[in-house]
N, C-alpha and C positions, 0 to 999 in steps of 0.2 A: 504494500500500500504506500502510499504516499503521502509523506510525511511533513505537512508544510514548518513543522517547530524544528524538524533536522538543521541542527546548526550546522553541519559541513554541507548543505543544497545551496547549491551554485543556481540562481534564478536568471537564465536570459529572456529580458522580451523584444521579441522584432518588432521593432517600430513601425516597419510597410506594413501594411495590408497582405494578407495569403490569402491564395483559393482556397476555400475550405471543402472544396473534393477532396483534396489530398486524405492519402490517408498516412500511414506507416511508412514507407518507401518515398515520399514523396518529403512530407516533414523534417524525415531525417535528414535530406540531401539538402533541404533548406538549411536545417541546421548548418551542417559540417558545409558546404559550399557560400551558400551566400552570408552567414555570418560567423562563419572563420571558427566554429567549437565542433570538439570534437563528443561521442554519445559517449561518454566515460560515464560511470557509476555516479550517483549525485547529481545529476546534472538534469535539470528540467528546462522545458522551452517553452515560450508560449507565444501563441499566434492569434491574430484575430483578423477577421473581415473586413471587408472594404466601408461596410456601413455599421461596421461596430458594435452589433448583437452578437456575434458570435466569436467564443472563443476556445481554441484549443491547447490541450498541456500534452504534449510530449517528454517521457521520464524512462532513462534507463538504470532496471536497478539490480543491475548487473548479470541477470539472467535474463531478461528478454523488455521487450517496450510495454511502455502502459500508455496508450491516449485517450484523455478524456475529455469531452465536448460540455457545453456550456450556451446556452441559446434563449438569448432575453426575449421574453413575452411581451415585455414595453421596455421603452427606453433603451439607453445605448451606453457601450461602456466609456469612463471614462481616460482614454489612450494619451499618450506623451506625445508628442511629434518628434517626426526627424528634424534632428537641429541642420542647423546650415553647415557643421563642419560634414554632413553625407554621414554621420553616426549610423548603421544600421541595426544597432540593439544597446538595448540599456541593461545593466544587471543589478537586481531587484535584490533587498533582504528579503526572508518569505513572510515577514509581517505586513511589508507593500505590497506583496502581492495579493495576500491576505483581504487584504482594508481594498482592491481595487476590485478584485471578485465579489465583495460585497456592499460593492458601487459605492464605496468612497471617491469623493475627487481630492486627489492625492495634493492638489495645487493648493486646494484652501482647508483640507479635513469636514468636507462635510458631505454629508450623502446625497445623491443622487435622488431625484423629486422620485423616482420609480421603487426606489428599495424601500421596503415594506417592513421593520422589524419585528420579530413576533413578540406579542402583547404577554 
């Protein structure tokens, strides 16, 4: 399983936008090609769509991949941009990643008009 309080989880997120066809084969070559990591043990990846509801985690935990999908009902997640240096991944601790999954906007700490906390 996947552990987001693993203190040794190396967190990359791609800042572009991915097709979210991909599955297993396709993610990974993301990974190790277009932003330069390699699928080592610890190591998660997260991608998202073009319009921001959807998002994927790719995880290798040393015996085989884990992907798991994420697909907002309303609303949209809150993404980083690519800065002007062409930056193509930012690396996250897993408590941002945490707070962004549960539609925090990570820019000012406050949630997202969609996220619903339960009562």
């Amino acid at each position: 399983m996947i552990g987001l309080g693993h203190t040794t989880l190396r967190i990359f997120l791609a800042l572009e936008p991915s097709d979210m066809r991909k599955g297993f084969s396709g993610l990974s070559a993301l990974a190790t090609e277009h932003l330069g990591e390699s699928l080592a043990r610890d190591a998660l990846f997260v991608f998202i769509n073009q319009r921001r509801t959807r998002i994927k985690l790719l995880y290798f935990d040393g015996t085989g991949l884990w992907l798991a999908t994420k697909r907002l009902e309303a609303g949209r997640f809150n993404w980083p941009a690519r800065s002007e240096s062409g930056q193509k991944k930012l690396r996250l601790a897993p408590e941002a990643l945490q707070l962004l999954i549960d539609g925090v906007d990570l820019r000012g700490g406050q949630f997202r008009p969609w996220y619903e906390r339960p009562s």
